[in-house]
ChimeraX commands (.cxc) that place a marker at each C-alpha (Angstrom):
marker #1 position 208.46,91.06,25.87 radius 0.5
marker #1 position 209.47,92.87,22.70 radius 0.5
marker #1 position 209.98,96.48,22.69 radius 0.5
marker #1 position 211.53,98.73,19.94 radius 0.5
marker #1 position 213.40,101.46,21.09 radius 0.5
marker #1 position 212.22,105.01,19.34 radius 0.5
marker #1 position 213.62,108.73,20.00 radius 0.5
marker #1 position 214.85,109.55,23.08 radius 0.5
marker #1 position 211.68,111.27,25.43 radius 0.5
marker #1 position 214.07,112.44,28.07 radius 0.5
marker #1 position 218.16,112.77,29.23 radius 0.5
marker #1 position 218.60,112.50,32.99 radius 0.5
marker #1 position 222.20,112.38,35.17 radius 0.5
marker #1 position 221.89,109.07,35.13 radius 0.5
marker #1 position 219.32,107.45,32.19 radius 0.5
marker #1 position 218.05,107.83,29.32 radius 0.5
marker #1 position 214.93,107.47,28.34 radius 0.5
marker #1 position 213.30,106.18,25.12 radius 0.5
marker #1 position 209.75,105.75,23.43 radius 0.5
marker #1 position 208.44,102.47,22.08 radius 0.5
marker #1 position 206.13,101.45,20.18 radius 0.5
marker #1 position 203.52,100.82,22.90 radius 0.5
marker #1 position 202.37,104.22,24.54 radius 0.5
marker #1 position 202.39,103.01,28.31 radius 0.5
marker #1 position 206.08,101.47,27.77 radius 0.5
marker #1 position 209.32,103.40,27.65 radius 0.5
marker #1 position 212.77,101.89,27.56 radius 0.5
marker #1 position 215.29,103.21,30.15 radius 0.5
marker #1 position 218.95,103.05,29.72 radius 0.5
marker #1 position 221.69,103.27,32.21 radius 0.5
marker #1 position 224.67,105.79,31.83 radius 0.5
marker #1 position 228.32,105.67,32.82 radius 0.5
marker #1 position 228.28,109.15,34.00 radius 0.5
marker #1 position 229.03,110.51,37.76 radius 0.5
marker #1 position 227.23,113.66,39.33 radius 0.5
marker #1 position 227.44,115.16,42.35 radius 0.5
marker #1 position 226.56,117.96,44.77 radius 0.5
marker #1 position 223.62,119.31,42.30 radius 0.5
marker #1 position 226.16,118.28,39.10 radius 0.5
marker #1 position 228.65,120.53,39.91 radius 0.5
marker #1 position 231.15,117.45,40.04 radius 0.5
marker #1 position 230.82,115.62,36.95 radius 0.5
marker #1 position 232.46,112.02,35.97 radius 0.5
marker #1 position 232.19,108.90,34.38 radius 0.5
marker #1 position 233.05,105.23,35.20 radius 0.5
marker #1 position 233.07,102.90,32.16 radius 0.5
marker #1 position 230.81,99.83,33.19 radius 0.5
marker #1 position 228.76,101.65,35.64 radius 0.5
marker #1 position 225.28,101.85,33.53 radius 0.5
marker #1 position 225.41,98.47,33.16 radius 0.5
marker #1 position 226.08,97.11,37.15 radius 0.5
marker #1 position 223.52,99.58,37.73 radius 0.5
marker #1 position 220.78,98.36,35.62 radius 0.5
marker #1 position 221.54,94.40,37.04 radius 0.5
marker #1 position 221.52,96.03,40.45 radius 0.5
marker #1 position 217.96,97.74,39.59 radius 0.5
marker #1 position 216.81,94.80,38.38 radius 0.5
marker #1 position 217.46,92.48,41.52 radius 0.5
marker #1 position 216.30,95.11,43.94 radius 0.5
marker #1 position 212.81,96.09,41.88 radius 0.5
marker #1 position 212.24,91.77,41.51 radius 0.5
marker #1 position 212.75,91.53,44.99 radius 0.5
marker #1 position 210.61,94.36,46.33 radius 0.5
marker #1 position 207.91,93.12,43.65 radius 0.5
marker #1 position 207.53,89.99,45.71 radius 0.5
marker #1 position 207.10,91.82,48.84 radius 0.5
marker #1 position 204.26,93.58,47.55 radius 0.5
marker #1 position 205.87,96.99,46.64 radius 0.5
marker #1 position 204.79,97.85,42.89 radius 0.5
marker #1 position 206.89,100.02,40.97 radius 0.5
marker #1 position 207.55,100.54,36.76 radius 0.5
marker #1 position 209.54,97.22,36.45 radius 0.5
marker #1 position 208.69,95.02,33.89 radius 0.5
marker #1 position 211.75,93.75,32.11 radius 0.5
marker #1 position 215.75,93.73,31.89 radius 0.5
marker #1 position 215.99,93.69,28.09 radius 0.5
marker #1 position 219.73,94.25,27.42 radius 0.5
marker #1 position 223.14,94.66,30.02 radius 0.5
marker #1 position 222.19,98.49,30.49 radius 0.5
marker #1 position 218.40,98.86,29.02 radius 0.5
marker #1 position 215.12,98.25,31.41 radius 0.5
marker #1 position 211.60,97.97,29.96 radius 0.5
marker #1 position 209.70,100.44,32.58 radius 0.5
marker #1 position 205.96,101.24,32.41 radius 0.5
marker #1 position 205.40,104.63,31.66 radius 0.5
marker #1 position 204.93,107.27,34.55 radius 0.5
marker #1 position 204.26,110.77,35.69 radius 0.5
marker #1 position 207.15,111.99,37.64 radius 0.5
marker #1 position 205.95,113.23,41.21 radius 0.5
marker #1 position 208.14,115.68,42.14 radius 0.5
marker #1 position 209.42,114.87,45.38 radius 0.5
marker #1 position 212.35,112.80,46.37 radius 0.5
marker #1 position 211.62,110.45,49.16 radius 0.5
marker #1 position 214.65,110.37,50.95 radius 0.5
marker #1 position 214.90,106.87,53.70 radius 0.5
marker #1 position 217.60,107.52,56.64 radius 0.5
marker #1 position 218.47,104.72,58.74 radius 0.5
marker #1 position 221.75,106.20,60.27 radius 0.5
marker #1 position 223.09,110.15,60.56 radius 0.5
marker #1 position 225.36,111.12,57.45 radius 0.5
marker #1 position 225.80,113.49,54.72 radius 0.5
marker #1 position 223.34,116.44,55.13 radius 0.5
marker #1 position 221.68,115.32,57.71 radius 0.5
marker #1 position 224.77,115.67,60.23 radius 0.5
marker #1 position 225.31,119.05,59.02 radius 0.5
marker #1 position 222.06,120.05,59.29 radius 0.5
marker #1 position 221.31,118.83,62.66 radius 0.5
marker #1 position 224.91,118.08,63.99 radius 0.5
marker #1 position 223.98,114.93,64.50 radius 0.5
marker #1 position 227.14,112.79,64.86 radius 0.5
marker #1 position 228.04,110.67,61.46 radius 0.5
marker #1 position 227.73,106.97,61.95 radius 0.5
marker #1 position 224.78,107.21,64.63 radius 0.5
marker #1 position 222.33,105.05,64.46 radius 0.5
marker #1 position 218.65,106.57,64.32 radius 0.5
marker #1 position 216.27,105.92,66.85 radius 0.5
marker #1 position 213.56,105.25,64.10 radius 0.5
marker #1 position 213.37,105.74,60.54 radius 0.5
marker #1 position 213.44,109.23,59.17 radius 0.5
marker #1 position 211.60,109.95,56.03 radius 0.5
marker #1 position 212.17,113.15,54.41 radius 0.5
marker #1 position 210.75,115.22,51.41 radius 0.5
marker #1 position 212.64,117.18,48.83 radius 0.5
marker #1 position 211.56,119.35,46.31 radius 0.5
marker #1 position 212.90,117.96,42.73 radius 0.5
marker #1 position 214.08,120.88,40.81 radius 0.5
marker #1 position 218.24,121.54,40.22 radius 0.5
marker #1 position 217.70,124.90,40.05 radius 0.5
marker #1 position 216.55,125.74,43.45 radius 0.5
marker #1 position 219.04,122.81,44.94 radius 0.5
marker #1 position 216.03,120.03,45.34 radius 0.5
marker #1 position 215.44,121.82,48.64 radius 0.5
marker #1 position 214.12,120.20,52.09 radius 0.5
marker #1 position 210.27,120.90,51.93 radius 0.5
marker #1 position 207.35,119.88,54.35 radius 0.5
marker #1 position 204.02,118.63,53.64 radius 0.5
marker #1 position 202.60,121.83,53.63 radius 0.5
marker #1 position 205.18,122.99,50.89 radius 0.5
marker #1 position 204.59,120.03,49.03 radius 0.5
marker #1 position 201.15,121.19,48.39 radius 0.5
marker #1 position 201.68,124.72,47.83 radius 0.5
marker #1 position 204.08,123.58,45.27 radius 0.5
marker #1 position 201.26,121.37,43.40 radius 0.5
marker #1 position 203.69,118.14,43.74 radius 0.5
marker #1 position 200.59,116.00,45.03 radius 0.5
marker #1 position 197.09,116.84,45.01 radius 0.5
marker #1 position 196.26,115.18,49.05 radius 0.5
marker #1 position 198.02,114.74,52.09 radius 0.5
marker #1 position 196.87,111.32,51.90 radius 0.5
marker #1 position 199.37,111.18,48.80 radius 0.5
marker #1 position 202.26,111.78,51.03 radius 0.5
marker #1 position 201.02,109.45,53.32 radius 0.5
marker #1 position 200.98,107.03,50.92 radius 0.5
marker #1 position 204.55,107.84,49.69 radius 0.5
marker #1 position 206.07,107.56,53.90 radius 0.5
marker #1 position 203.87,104.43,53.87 radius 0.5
marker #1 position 205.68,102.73,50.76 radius 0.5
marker #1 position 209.01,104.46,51.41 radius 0.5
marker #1 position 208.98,102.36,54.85 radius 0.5
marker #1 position 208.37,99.39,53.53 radius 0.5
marker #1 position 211.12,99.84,51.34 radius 0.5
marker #1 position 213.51,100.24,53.34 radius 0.5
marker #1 position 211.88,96.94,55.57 radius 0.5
marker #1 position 212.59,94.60,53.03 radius 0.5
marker #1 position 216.05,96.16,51.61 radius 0.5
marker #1 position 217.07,96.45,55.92 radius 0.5
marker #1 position 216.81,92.94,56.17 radius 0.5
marker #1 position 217.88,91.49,53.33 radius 0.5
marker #1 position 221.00,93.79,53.04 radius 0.5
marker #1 position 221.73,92.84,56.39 radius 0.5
marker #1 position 222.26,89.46,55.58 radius 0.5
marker #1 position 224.97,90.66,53.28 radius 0.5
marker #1 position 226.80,91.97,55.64 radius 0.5
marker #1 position 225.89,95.08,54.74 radius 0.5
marker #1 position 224.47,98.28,56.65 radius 0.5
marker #1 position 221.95,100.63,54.32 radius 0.5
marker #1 position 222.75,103.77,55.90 radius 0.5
marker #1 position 219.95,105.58,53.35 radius 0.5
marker #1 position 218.74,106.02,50.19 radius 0.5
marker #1 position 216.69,108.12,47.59 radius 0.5
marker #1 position 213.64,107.07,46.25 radius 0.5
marker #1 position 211.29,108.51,43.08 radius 0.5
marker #1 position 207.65,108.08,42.65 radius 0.5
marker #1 position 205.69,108.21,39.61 radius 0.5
marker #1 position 201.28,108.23,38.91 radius 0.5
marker #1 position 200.52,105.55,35.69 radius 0.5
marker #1 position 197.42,106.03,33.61 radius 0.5
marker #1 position 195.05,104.37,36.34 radius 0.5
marker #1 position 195.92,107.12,38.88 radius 0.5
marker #1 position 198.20,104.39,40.73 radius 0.5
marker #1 position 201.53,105.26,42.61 radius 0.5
marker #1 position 204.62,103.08,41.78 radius 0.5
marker #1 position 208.39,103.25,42.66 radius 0.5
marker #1 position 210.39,104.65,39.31 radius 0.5
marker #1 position 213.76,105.54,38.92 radius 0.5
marker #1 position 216.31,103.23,40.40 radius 0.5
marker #1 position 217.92,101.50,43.36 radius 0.5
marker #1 position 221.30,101.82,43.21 radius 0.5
marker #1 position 224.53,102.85,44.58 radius 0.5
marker #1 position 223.97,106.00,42.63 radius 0.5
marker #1 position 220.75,106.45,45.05 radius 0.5
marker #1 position 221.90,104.30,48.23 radius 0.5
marker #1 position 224.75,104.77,51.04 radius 0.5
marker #1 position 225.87,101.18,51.99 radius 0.5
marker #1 position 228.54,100.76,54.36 radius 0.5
marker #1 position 230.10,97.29,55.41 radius 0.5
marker #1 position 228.72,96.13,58.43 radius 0.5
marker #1 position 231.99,95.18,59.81 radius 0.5
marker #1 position 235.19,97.46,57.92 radius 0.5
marker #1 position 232.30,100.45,57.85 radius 0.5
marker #1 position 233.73,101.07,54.27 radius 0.5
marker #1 position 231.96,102.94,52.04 radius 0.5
marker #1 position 230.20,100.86,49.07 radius 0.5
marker #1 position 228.91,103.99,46.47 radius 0.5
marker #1 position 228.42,107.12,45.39 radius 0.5
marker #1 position 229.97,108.72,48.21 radius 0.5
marker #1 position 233.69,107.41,46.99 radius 0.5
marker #1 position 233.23,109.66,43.84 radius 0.5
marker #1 position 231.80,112.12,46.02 radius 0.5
marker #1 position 234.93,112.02,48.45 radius 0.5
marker #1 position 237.40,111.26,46.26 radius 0.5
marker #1 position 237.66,107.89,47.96 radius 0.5
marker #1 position 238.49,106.07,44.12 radius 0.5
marker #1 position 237.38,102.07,43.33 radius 0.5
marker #1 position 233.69,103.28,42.26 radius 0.5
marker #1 position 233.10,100.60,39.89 radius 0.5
marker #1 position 234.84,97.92,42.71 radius 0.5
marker #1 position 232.43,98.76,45.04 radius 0.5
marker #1 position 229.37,99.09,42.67 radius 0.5
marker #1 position 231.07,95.20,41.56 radius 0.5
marker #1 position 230.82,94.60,45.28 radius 0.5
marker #1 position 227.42,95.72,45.84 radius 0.5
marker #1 position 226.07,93.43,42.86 radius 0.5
marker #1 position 227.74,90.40,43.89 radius 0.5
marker #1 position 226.52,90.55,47.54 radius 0.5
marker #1 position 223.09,90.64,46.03 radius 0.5
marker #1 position 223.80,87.51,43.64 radius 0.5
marker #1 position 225.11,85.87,46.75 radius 0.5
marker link #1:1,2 radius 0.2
marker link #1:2,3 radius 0.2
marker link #1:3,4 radius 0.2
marker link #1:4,5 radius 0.2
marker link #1:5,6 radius 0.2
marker link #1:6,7 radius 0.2
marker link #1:7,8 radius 0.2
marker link #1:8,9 radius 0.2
marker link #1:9,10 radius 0.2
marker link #1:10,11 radius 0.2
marker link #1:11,12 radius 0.2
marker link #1:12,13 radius 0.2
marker link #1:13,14 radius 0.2
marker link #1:14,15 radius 0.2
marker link #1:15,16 radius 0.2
marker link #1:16,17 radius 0.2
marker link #1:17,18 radius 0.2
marker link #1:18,19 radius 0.2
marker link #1:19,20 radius 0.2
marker link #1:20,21 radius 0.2
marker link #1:21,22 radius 0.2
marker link #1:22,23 radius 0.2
marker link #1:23,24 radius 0.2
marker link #1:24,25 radius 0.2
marker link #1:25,26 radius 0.2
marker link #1:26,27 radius 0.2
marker link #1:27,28 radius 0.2
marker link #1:28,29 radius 0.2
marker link #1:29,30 radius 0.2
marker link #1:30,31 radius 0.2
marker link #1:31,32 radius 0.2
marker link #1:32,33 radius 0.2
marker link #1:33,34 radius 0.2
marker link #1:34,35 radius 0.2
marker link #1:35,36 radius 0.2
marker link #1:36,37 radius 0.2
marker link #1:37,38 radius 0.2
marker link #1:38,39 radius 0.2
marker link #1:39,40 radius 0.2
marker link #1:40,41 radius 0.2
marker link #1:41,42 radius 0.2
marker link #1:42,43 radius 0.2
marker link #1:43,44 radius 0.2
marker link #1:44,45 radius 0.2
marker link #1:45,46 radius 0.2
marker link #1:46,47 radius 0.2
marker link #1:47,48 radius 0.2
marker link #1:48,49 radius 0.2
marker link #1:49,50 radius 0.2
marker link #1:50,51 radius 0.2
marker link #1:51,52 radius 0.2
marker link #1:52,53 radius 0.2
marker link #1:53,54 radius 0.2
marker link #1:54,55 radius 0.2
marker link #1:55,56 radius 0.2
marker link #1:56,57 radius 0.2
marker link #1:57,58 radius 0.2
marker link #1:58,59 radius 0.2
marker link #1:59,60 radius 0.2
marker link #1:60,61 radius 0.2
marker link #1:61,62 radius 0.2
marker link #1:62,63 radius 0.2
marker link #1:63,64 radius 0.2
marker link #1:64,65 radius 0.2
marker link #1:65,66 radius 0.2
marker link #1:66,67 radius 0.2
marker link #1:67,68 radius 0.2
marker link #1:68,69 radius 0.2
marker link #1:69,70 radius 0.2
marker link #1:70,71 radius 0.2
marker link #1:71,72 radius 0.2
marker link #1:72,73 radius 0.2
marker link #1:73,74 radius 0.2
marker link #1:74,75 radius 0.2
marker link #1:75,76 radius 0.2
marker link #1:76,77 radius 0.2
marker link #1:77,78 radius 0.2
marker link #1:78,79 radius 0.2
marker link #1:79,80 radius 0.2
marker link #1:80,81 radius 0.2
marker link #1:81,82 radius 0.2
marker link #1:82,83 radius 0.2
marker link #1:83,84 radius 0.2
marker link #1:84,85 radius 0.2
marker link #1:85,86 radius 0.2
marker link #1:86,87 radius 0.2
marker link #1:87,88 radius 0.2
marker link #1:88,89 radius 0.2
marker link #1:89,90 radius 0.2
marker link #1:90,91 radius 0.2
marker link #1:91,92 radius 0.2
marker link #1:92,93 radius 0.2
marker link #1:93,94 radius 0.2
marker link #1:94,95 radius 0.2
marker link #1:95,96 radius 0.2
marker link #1:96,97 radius 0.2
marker link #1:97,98 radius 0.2
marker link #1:98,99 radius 0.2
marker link #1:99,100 radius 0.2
marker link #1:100,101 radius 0.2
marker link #1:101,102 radius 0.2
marker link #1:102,103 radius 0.2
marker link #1:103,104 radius 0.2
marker link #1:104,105 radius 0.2
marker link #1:105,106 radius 0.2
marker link #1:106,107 radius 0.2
marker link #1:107,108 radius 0.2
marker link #1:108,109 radius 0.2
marker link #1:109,110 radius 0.2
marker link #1:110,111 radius 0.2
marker link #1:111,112 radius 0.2
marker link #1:112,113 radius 0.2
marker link #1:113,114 radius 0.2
marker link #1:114,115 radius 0.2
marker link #1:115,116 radius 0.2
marker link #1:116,117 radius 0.2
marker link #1:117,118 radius 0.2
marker link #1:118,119 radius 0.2
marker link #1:119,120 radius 0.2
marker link #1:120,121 radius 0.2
marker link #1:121,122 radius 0.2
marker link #1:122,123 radius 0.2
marker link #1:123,124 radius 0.2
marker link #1:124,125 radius 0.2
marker link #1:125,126 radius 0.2
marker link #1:126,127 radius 0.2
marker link #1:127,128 radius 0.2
marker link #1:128,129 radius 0.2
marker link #1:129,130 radius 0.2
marker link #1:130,131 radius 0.2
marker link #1:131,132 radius 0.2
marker link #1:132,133 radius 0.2
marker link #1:133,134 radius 0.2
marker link #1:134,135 radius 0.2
marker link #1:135,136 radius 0.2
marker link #1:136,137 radius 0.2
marker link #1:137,138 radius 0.2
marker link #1:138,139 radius 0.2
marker link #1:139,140 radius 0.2
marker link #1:140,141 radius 0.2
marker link #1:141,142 radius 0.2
marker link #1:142,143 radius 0.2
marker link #1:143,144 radius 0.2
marker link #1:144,145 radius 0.2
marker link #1:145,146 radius 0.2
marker link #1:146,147 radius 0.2
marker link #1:147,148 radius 0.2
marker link #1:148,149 radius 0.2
marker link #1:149,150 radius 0.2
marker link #1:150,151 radius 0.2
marker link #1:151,152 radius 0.2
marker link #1:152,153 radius 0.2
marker link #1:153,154 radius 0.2
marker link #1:154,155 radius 0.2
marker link #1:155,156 radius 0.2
marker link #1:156,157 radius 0.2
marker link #1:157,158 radius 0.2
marker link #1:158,159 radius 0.2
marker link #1:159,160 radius 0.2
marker link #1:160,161 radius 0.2
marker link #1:161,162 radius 0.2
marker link #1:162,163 radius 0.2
marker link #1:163,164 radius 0.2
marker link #1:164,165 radius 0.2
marker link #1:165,166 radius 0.2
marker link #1:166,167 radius 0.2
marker link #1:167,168 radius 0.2
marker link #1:168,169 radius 0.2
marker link #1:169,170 radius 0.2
marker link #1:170,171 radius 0.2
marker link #1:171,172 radius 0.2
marker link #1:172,173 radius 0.2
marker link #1:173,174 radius 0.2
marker link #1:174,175 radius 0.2
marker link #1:175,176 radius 0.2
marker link #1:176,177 radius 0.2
marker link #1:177,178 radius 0.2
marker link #1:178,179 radius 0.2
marker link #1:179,180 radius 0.2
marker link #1:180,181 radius 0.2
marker link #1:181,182 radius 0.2
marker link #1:182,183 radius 0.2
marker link #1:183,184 radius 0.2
marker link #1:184,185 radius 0.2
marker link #1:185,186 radius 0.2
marker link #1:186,187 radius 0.2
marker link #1:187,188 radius 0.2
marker link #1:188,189 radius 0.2
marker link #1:189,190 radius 0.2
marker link #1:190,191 radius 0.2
marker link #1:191,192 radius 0.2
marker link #1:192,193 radius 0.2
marker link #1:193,194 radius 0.2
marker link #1:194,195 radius 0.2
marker link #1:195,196 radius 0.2
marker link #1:196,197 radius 0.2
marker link #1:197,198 radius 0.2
marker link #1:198,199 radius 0.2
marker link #1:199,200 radius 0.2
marker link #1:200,201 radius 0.2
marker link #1:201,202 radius 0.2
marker link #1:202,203 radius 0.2
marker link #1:203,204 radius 0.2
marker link #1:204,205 radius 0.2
marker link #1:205,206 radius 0.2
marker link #1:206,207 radius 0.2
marker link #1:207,208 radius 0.2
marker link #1:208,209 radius 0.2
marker link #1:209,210 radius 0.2
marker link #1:210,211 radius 0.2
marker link #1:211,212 radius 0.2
marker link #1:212,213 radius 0.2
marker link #1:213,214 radius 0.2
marker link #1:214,215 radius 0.2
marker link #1:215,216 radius 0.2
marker link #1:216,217 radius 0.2
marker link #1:217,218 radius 0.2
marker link #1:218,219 radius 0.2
marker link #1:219,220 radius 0.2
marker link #1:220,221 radius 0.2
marker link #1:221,222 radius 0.2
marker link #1:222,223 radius 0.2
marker link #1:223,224 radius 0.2
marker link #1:224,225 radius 0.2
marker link #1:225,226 radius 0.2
marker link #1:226,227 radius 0.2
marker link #1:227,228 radius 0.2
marker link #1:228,229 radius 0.2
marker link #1:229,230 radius 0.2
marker link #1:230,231 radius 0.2
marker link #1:231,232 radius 0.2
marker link #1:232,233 radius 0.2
marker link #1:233,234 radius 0.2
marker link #1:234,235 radius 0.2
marker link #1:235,236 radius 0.2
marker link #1:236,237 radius 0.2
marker link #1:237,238 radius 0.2
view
């Protein structure tokens, strides 16, 4: 499909993104950049945009054939994705599968345990305030959806996500620990998966060495992003 990218619409830590031509399209490009704990630690990794749009692309192809519809439509250059064009909700969807990061300090549950069943957690997008931990009740004080049947719609698709990424990540030797997921309404009134899936927005861990495979070895200081991003994609490709 042929796009023509126009002025930028938006600057995010990760993307940009850019108009086209057609009104429902917009033309998202992957950055090199690094941000952590609310962007208060700030870096870059030449090559990243790039593994993370290939990455994106797998993951959104593969949970398009397992019914999950998001704002894919096209990889049209190393670090730009064709995306249909969405209304933000403003929750992150957050997918845990094992205890880490805030979670253990929240709840002092020990890092590394398995979960007895998926957690799926809301937080309220907005840098200023910390995208804090809200409930469903919050969520509609706060105007993010209009229904609880909304949010029920977003746990419903947020664990099927993580049932198709579970197993098939498993077979790469790989554990998904958790990840982040965004949500946006297109002009029918429909809910699809937006953003990304990447190691920007995922904890993988080796099944077997437990090593850490993204975001968390900027966020550490652990070094060898862009090897394990490398990693990441080629276990996919596998």
């Amino acid at each position: 499909m042929q796009a023509t990218q126009k002025e930028m619409m938006y600057e995010g830590k990760g993307k940009k993104l850019y108009k086209t031509e057609d009104n429902g399209l917009i033309i998202s490009q992957f950055k090199d950049d690094l941000t952590a704990f609310n962007a208060e630690k700030k870096g870059s990794e030449q090559g990243k945009g790039i593994l993370n749009c290939k990455i994106s692309t797998e993951i959104f192809k593969l949970l398009e054939k397992n019914g999950v519809k998001t704002h894919y439509v096209e990889t049209i250059g190393e670090d730009l994705m064709l995306c249909k064009l969405v209304q933000i909700i403003p929750i992150e969807v957050v997918v845990r599968n094992v205890a880490t990061g805030s979670l253990t300090k929240r709840l002092g549950i020990k890092e590394g345990e398995s979960l007895p069943f998926t957690l799926v957690e809301f937080y309220y997008k907005d840098d200023a305030l910390g995208d804090p931990l809200i409930n469903d009740e919050h969520a509609l004080i706060l105007k993010c959806v209009q229904s609880i049947e909304a949010l029920d719609e977003l746990r419903k698709i947020g664990r099927k996500v993580n049932e198709v990424l579970r197993e098939f990540f498993d077979k790469k030797n790989l554990i998904l620990v958790d990840f982040k997921l965004e949500f946006g309404v297109d002009s029918t009134g429909a809910i699809l998966l937006a953003d990304e899936i990447t190691p920007d927005s995922c904890r993988f861990w080796d099944k077997n060495t437990k090593e850490k495979l993204d975001k968390d070895r900027f966020r550490q200081d652990l070094g060898n992003v862009k090897m394990a991003y490398e990693e990441i994609l080629k276990r996919i490709l596998s």
